[in-house]
N, C-alpha and C positions, 0 to 999 in steps of 0.2 A: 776428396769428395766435394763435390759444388752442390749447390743449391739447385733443386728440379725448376725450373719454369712454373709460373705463378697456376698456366694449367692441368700441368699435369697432376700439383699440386691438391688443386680443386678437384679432378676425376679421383684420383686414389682417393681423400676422406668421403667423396661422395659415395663411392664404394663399398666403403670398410661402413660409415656411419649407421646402418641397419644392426649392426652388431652392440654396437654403443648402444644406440635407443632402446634395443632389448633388456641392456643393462639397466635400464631406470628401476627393473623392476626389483632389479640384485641391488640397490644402493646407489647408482653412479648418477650425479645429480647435474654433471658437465664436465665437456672434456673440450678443450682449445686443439685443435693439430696446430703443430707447429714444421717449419718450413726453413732452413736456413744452411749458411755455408757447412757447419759440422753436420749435418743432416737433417732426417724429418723426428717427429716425437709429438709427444702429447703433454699438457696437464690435465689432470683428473681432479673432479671435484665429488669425494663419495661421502654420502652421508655418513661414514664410518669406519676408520682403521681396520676393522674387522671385516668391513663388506670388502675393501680392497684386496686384502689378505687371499681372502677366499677366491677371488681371482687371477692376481696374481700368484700361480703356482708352479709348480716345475715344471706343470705338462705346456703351461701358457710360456715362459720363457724357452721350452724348445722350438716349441712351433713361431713364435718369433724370430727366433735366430735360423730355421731351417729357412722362414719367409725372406728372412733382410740378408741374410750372411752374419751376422752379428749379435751376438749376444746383448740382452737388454740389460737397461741399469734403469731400479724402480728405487726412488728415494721417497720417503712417507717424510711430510711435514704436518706439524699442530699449524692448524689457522684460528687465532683468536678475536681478530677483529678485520672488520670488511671495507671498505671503502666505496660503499655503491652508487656514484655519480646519479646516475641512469632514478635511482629513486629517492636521492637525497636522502640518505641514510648514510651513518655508522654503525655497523654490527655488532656488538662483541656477544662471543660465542656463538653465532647462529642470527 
């Protein structure tokens, strides 16, 4: 697999990103697309283990993989502290 072109890139999130937004209201508080030689993918940033959960379900991992050809791999990590440049903050918890 290679890496799509930085445009194509850009059209497909611009795409899909109506779907995310909708998301805010289920918990999803930010999502990165990501772009690179092994493929495309995301981080997600949900208010809550549980708001992901609820999204992440069987029906969502088939209709992804009927979409890519590939079955998705969803890894949940704890984030306890933030690093935020942009507002001159360190976070912990939140």
């Amino acid at each position: 697999m290679s890496k799509r072109p930085r445009e194509a890139a850009v059209e497909a999130a611009q795409k899909s990103a109506p779907t995310y937004t909708a998301l805010g209201a289920k918990g999803l508080l930010r999502k990165y697309y990501l772009n690179g030689e092994a493929g495309g993918g995301g981080v997600y940033l949900w208010e809550s283990e549980a708001a992901a959960r609820a999204w992440y379900t069987a029906e969502w991992e088939a209709r992804m993989e009927k979409a890519f050809g590939a079955k998705p791999t969803v890894t949940y990590y704890d984030n306890h502290v933030v690093v935020d440049n942009e507002s001159g903050q360190v976070r912990v918890d939140g």
